[in-house]
Biopython code that builds the backbone (N, CA, C, O; Angstrom):
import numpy as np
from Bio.PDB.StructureBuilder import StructureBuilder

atoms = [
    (1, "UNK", "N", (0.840, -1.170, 0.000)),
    (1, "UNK", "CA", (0.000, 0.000, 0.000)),
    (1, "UNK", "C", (0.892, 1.243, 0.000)),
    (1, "UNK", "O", (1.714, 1.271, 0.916)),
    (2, "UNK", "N", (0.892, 2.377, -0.932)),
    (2, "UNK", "CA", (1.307, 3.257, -1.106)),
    (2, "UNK", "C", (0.522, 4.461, -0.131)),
    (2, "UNK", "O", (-0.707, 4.420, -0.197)),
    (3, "UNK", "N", (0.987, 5.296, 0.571)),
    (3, "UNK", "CA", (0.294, 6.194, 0.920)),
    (3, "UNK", "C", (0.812, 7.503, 0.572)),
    (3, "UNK", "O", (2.043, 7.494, 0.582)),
    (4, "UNK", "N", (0.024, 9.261, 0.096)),
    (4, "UNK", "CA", (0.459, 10.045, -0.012)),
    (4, "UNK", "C", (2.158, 9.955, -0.921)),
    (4, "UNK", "O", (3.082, 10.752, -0.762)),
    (5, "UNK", "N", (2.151, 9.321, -1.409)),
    (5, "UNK", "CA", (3.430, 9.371, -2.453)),
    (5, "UNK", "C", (2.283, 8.754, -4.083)),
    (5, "UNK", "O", (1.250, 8.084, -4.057)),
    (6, "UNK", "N", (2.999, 9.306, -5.238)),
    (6, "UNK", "CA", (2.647, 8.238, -6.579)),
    (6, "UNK", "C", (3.824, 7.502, -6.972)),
    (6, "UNK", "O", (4.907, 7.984, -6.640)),
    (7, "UNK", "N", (3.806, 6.445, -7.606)),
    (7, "UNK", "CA", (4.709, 5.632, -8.088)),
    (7, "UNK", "C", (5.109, 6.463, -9.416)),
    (7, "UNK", "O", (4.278, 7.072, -10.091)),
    (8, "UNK", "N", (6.537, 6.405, -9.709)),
    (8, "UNK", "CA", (6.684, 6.953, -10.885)),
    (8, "UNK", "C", (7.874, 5.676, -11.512)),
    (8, "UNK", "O", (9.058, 5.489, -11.229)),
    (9, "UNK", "N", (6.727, 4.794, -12.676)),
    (9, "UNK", "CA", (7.908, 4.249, -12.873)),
    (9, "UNK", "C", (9.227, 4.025, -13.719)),
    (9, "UNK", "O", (9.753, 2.974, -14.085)),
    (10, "UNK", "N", (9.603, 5.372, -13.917)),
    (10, "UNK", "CA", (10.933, 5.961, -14.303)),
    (10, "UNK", "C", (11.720, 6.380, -13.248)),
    (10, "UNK", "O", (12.836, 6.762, -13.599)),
    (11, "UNK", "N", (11.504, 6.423, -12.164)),
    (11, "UNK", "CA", (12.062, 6.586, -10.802)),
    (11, "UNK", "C", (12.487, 5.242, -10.149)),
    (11, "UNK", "O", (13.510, 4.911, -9.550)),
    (12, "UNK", "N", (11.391, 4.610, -10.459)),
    (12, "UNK", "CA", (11.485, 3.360, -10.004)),
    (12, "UNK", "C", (12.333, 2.031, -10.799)),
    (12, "UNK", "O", (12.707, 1.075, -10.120)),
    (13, "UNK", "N", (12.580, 2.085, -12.250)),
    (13, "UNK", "CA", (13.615, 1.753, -12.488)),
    (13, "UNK", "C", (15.005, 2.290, -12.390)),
    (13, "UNK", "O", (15.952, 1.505, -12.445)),
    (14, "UNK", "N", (15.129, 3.140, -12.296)),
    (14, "UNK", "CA", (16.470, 3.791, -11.765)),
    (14, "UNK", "C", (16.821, 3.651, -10.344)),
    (14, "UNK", "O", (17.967, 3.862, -9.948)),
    (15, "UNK", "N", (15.754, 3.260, -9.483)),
    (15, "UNK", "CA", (16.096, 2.993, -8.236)),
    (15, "UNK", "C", (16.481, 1.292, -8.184)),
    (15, "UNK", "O", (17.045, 0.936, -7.150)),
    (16, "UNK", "N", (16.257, 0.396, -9.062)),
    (16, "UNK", "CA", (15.942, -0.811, -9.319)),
    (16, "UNK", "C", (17.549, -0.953, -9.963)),
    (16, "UNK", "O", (18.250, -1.931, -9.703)),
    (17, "UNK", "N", (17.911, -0.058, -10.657)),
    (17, "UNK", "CA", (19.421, -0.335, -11.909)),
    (17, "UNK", "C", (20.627, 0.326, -10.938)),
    (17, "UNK", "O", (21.681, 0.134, -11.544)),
    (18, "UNK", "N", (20.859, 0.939, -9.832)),
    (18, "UNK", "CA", (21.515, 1.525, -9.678)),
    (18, "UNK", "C", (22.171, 0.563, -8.405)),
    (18, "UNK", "O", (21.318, -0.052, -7.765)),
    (19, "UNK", "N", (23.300, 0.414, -8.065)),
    (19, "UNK", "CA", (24.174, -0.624, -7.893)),
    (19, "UNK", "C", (24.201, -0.187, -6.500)),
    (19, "UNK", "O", (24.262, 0.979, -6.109)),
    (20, "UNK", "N", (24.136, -1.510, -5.621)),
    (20, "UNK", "CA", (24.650, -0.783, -4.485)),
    (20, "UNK", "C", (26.317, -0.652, -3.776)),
    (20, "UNK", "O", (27.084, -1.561, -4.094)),
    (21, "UNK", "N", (26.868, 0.460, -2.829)),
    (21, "UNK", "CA", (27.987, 0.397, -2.587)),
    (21, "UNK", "C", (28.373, -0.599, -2.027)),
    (21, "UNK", "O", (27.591, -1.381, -1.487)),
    (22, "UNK", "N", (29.672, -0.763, -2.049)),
    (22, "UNK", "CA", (30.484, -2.047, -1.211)),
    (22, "UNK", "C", (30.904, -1.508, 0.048)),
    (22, "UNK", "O", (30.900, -0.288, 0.214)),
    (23, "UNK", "N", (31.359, -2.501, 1.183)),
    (23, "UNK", "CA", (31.827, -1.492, 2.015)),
    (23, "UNK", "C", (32.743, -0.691, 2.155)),
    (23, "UNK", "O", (32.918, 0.197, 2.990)),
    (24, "UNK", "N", (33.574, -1.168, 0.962)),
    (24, "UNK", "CA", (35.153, -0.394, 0.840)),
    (24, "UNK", "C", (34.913, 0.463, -0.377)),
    (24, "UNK", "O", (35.508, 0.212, -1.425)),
    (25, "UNK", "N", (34.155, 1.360, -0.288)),
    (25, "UNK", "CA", (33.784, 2.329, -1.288)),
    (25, "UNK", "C", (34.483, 3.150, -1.203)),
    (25, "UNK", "O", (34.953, 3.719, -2.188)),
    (26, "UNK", "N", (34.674, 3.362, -0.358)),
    (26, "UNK", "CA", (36.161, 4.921, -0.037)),
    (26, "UNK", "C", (37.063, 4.893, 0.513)),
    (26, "UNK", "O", (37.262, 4.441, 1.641)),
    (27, "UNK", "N", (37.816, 5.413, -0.258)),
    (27, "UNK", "CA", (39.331, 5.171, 0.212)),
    (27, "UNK", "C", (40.382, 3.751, 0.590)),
    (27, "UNK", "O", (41.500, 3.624, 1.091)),
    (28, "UNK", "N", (39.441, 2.906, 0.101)),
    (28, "UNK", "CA", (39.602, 1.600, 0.030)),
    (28, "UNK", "C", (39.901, 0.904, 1.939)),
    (28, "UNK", "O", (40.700, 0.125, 2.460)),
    (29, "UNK", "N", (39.031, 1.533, 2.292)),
    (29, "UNK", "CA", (38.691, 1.279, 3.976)),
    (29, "UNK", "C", (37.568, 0.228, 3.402)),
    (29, "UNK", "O", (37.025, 0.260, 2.298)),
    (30, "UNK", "N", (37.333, -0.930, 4.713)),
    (30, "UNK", "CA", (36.388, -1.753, 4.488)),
    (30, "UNK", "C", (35.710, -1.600, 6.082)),
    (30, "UNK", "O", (36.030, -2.117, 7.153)),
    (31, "UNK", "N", (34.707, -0.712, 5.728)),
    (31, "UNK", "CA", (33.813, -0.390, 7.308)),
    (31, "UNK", "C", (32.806, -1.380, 7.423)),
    (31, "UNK", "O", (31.724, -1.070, 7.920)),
    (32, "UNK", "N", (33.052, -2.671, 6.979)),
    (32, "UNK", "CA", (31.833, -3.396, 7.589)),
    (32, "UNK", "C", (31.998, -3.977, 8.800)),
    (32, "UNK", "O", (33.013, -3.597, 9.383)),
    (33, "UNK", "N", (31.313, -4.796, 9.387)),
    (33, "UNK", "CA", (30.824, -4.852, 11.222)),
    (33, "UNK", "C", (32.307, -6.020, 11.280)),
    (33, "UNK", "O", (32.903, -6.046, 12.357)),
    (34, "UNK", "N", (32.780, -6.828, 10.263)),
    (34, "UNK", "CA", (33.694, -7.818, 10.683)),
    (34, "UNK", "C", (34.941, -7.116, 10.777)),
    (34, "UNK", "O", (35.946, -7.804, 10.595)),
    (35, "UNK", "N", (35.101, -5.855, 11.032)),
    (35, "UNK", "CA", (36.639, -5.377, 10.617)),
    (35, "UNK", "C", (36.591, -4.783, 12.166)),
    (35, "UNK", "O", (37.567, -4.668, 12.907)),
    (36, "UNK", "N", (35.241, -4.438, 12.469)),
    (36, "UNK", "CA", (35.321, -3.640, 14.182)),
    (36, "UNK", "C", (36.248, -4.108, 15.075)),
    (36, "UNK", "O", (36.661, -3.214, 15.813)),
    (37, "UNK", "N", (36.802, -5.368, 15.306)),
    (37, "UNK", "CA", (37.150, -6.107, 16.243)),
    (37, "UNK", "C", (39.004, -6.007, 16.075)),
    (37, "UNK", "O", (39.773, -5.999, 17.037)),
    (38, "UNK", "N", (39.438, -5.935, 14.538)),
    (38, "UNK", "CA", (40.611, -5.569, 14.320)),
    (38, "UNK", "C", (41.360, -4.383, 15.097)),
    (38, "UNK", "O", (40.685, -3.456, 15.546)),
    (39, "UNK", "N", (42.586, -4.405, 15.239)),
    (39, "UNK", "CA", (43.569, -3.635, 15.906)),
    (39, "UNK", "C", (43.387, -2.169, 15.585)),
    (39, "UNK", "O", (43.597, -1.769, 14.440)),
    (40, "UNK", "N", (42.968, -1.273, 16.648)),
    (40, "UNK", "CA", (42.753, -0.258, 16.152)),
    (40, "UNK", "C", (44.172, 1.005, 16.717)),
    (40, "UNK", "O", (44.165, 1.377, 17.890)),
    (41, "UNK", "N", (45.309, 1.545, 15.701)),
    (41, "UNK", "CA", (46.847, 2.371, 16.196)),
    (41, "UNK", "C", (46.201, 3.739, 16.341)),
    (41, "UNK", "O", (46.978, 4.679, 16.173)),
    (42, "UNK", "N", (45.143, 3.995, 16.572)),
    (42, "UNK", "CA", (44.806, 5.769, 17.097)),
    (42, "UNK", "C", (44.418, 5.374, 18.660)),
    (42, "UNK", "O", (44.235, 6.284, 19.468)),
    (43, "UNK", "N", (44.288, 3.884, 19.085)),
    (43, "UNK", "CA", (43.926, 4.001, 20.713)),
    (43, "UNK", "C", (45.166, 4.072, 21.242)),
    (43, "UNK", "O", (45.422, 4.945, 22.072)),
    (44, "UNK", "N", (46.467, 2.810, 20.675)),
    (44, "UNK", "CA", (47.544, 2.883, 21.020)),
    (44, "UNK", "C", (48.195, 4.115, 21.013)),
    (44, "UNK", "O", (48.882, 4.177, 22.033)),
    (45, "UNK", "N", (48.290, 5.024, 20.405)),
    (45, "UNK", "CA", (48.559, 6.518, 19.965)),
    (45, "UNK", "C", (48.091, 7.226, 21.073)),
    (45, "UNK", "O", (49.056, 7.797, 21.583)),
    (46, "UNK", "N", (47.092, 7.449, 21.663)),
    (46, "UNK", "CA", (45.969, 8.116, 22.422)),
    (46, "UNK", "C", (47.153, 8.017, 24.609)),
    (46, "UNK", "O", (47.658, 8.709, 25.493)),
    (47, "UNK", "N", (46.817, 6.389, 24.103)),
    (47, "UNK", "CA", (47.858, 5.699, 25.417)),
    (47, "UNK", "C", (49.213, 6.418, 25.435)),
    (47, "UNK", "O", (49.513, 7.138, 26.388)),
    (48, "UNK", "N", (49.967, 6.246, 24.476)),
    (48, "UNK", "CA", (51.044, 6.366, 24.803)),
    (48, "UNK", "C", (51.241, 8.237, 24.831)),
    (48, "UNK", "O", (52.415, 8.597, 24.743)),
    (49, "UNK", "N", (50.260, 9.293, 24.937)),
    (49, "UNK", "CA", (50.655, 10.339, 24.978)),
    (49, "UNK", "C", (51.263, 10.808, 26.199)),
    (49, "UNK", "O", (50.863, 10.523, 27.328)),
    (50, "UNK", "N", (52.397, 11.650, 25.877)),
    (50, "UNK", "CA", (53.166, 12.221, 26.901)),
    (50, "UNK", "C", (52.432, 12.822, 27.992)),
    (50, "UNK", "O", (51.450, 13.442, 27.583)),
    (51, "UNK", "N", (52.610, 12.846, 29.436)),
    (51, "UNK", "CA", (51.918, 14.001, 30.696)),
    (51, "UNK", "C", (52.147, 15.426, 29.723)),
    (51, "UNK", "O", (52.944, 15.957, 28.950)),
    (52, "UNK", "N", (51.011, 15.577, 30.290)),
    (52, "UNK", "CA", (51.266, 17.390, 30.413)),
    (52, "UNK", "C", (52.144, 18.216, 31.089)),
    (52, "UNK", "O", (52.435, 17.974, 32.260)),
    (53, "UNK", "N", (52.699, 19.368, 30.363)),
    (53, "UNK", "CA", (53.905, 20.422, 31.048)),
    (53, "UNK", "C", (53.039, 20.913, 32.086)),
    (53, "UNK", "O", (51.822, 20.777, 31.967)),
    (54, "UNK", "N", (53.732, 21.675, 33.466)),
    (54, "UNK", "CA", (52.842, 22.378, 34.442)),
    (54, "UNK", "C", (52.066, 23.415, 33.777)),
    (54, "UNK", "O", (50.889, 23.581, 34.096)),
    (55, "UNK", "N", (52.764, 24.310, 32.649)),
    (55, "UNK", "CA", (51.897, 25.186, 31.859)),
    (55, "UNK", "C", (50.886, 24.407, 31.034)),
    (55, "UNK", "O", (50.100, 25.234, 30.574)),
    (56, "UNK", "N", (50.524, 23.048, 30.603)),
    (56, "UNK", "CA", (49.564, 22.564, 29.701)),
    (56, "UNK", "C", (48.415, 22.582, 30.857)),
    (56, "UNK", "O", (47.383, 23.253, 30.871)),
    (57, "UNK", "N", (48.855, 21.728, 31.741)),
    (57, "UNK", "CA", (48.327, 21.168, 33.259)),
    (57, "UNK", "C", (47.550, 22.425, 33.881)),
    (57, "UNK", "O", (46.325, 22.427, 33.995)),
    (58, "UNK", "N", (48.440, 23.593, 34.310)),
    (58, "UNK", "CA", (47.628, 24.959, 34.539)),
    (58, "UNK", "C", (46.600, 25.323, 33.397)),
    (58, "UNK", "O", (45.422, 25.071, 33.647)),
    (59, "UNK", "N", (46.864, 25.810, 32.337)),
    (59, "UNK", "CA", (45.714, 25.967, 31.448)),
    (59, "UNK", "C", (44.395, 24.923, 31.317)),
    (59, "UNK", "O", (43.250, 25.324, 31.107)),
    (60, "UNK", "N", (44.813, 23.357, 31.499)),
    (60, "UNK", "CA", (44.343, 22.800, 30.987)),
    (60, "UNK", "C", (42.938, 23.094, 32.548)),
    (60, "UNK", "O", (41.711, 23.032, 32.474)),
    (61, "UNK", "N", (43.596, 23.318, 33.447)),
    (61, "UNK", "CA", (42.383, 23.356, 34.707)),
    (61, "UNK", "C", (41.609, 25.028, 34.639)),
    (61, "UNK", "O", (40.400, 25.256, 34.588)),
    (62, "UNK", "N", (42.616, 25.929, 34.656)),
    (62, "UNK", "CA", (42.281, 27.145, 34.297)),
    (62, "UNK", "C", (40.994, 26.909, 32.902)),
    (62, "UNK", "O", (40.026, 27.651, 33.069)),
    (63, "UNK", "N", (40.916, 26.166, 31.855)),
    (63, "UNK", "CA", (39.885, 26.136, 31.054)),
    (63, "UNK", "C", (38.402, 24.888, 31.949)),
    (63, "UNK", "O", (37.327, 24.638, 31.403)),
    (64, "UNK", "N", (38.700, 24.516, 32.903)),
    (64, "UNK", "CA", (37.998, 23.509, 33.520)),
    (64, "UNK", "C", (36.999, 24.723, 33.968)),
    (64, "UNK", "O", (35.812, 24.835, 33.663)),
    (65, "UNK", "N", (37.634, 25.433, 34.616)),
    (65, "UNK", "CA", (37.064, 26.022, 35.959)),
    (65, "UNK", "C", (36.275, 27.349, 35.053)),
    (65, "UNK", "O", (35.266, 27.848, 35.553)),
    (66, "UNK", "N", (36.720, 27.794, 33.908)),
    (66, "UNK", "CA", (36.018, 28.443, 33.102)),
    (66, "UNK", "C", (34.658, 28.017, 32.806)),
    (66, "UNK", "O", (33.690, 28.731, 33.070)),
    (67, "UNK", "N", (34.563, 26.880, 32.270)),
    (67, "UNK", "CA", (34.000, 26.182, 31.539)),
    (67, "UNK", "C", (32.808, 25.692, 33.217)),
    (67, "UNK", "O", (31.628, 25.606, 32.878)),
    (68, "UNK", "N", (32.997, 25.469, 34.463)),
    (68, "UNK", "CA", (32.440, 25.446, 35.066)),
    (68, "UNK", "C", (31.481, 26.465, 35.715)),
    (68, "UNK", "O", (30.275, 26.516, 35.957)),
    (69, "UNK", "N", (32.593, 27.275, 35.892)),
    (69, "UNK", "CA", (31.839, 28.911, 35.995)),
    (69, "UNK", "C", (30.905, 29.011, 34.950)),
    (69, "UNK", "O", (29.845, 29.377, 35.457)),
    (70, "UNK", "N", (30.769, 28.844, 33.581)),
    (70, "UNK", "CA", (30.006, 29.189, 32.692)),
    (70, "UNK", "C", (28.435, 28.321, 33.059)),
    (70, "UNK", "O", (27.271, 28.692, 33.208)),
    (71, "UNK", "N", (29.058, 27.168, 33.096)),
    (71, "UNK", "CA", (28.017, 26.350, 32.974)),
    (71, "UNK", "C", (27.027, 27.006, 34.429)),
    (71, "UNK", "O", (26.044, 27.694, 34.156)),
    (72, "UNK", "N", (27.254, 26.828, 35.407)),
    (72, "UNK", "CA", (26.929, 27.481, 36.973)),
    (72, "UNK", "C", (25.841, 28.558, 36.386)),
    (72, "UNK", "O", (24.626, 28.369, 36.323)),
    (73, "UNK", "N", (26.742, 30.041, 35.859)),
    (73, "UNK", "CA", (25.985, 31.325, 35.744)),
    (73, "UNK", "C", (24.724, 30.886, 34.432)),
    (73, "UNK", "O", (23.596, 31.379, 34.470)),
    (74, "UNK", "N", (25.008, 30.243, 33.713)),
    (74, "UNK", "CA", (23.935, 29.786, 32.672)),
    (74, "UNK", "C", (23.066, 29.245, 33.428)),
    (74, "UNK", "O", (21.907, 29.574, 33.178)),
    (75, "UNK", "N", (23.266, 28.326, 34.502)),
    (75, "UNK", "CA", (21.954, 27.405, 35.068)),
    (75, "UNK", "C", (21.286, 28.679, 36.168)),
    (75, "UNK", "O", (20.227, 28.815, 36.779)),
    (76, "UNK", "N", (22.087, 29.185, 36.072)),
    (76, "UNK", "CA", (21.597, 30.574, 37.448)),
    (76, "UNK", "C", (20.980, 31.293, 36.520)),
    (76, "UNK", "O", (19.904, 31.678, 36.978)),
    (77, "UNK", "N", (21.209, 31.778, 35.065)),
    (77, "UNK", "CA", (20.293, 32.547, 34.399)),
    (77, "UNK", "C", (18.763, 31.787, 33.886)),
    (77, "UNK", "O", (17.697, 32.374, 33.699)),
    (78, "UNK", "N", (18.987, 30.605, 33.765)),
    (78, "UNK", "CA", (18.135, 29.898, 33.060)),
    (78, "UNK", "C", (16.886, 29.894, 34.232)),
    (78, "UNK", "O", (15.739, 30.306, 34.058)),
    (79, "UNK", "N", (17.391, 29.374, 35.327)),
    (79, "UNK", "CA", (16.609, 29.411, 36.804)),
    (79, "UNK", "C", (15.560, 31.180, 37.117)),
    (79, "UNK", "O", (14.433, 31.392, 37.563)),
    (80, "UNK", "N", (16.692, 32.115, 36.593)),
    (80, "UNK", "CA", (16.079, 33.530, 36.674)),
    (80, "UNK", "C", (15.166, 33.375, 36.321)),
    (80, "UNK", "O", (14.190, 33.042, 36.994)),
    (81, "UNK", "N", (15.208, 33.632, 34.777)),
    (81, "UNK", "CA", (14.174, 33.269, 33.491)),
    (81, "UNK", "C", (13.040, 32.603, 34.226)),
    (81, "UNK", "O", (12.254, 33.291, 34.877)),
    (82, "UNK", "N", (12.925, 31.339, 34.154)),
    (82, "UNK", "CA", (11.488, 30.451, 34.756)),
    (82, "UNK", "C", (11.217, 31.393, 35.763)),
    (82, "UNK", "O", (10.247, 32.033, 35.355)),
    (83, "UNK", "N", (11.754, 32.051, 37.473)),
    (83, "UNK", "CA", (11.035, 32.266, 37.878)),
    (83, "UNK", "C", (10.454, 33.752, 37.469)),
    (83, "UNK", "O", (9.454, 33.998, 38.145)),
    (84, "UNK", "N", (10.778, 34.767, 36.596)),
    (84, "UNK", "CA", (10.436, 35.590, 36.032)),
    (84, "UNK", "C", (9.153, 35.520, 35.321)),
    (84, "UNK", "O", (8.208, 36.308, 35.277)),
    (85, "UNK", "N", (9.389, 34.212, 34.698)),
    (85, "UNK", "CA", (8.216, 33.973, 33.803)),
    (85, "UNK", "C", (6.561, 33.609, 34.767)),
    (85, "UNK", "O", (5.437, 34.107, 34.701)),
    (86, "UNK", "N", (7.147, 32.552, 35.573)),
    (86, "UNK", "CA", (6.350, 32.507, 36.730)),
    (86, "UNK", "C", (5.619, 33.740, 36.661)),
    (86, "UNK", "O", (4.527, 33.948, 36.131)),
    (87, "UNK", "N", (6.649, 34.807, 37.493)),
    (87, "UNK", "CA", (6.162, 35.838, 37.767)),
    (87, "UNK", "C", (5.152, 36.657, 36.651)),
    (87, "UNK", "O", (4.135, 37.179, 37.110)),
    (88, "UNK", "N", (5.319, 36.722, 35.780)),
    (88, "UNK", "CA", (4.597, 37.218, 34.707)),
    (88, "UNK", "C", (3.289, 36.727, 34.373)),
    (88, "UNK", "O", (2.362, 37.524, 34.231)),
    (89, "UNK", "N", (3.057, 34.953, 34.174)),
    (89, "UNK", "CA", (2.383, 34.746, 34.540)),
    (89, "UNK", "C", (1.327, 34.394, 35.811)),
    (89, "UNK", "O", (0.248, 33.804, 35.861)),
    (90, "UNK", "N", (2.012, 34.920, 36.608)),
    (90, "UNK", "CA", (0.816, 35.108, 38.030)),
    (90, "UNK", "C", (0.093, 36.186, 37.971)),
    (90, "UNK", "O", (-1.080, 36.213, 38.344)),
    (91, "UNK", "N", (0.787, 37.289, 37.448)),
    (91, "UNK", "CA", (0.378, 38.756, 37.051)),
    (91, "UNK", "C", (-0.702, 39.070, 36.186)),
    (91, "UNK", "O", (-1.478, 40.023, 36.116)),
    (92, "UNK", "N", (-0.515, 37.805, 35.413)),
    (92, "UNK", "CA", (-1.912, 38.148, 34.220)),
    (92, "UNK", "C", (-3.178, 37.376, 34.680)),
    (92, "UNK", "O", (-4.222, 37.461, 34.033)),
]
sb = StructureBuilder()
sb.init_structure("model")
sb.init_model(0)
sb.init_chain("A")
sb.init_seg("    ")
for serial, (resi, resn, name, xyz) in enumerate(atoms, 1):
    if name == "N":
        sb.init_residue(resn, " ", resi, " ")
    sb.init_atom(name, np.array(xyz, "f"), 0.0, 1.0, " ", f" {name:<3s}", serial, name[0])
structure = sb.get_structure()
C-alpha cells in the first residue's frame, strides 16, 4: 500500500538499476561490522601520549574552571528566566 506518495515508474527503475555500494567504497577502507574487532593504532597513539607540562596542566584546569563557571551562571540565568516567567504569569 502506497500512501500520499505516486509511483513513478521511471524513478522506479532507476532505483531498481543503480548498484549498491560495497563497504570499501572509499578510500579503500572496508567499514563493515567484521573489521570492528581488528587492531585499532589511534587508541595505542591516544595511550602512549606524553603528561602534560605544568603550563599545559595549569591551562588545561584554568579552562575547567572556566567552563564550570560558565556552565553554573547559565543554570543561574536559566533558573532567573522560569522564575520571572512565573512571575509574569501570576500577574496576568
Amino acid at each position: 500500500m502506497i500512501t500520499s506518495f505516486e509511483t513513478d515508474d521511471k524513478v522506479l527503475r532507476e532505483l531498481e538499476t543503480i548498484a549498491t555500494l560495497s563497504n570499501d567504497y572509499r578510500d579503500g577502507i572496508n567499514y563493515s561490522v567484521s573489521n570492528l574487532n581488528n587492531h585499532n593504532p589511534i587508541q595505542k597513539e591516544l595511550k602512549s601520549q606524553e603528561p602534560l607540562s605544568p603550563l599545559e596542566q595549569a591551562n588545561a584546569e584554568k579552562l575547567l574552571k572556566l567552563e564550570s563557571e560558565r556552565l553554573q551562571s547559565e543554570q543561574e540565568f536559566l533558573k532567573y528566566k522560569e522564575q520571572e516567567s512565573k512571575k509574569t504569569q501570576f500577574n496576568l
